[in-house]
C-alpha positions as CSV (number, residue, x, y, z in Angstrom):
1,X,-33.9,-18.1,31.8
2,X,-36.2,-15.7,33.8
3,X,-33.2,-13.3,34.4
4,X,-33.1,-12.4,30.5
5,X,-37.0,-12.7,30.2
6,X,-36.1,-10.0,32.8
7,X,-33.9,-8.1,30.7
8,X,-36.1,-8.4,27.3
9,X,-38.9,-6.4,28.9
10,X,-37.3,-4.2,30.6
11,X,-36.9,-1.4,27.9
12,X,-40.7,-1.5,27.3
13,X,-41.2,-0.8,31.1
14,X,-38.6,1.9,31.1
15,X,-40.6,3.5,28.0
16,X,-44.4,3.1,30.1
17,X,-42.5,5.4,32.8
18,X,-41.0,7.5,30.4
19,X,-44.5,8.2,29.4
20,X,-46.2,8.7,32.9
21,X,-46.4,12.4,34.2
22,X,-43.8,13.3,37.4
23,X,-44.6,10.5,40.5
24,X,-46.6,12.5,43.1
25,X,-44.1,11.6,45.8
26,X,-41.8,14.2,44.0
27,X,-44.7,17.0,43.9
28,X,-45.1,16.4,47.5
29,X,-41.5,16.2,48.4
30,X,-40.8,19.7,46.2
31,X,-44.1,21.0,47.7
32,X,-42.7,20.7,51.1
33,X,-38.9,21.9,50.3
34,X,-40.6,24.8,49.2
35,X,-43.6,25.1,51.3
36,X,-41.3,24.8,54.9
37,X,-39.0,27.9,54.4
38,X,-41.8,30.2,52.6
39,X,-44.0,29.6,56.0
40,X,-40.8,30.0,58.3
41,X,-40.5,33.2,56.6
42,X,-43.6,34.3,56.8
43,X,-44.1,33.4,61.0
44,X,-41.1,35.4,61.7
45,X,-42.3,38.6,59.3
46,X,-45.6,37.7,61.6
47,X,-43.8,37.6,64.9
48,X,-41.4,40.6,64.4
């Protein structure tokens, strides 16, 4: 019984994160993907 009370209000959770903005954990992650090579590049302009 509690598995398809489960199920019933799932799609209304699955619509409340539909509606939320990006997670910050992706920002950050993205953030650093990007933010690691630019400031690689940048020390070894620096250094040559």
């Amino acid at each position: 019984m509690a598995v398809a009370h489960l199920i019933k209000h799932r799609p209304t959770t699955d619509k409340s994160s539909e509606q939320k903005p990006t997670p910050t954990w992706i920002v950050v992650v993205s953030a650093l993907l990007l933010g690691i090579p630019l400031a690689l590049c940048c020390t070894l302009l620096l250094m040559l």
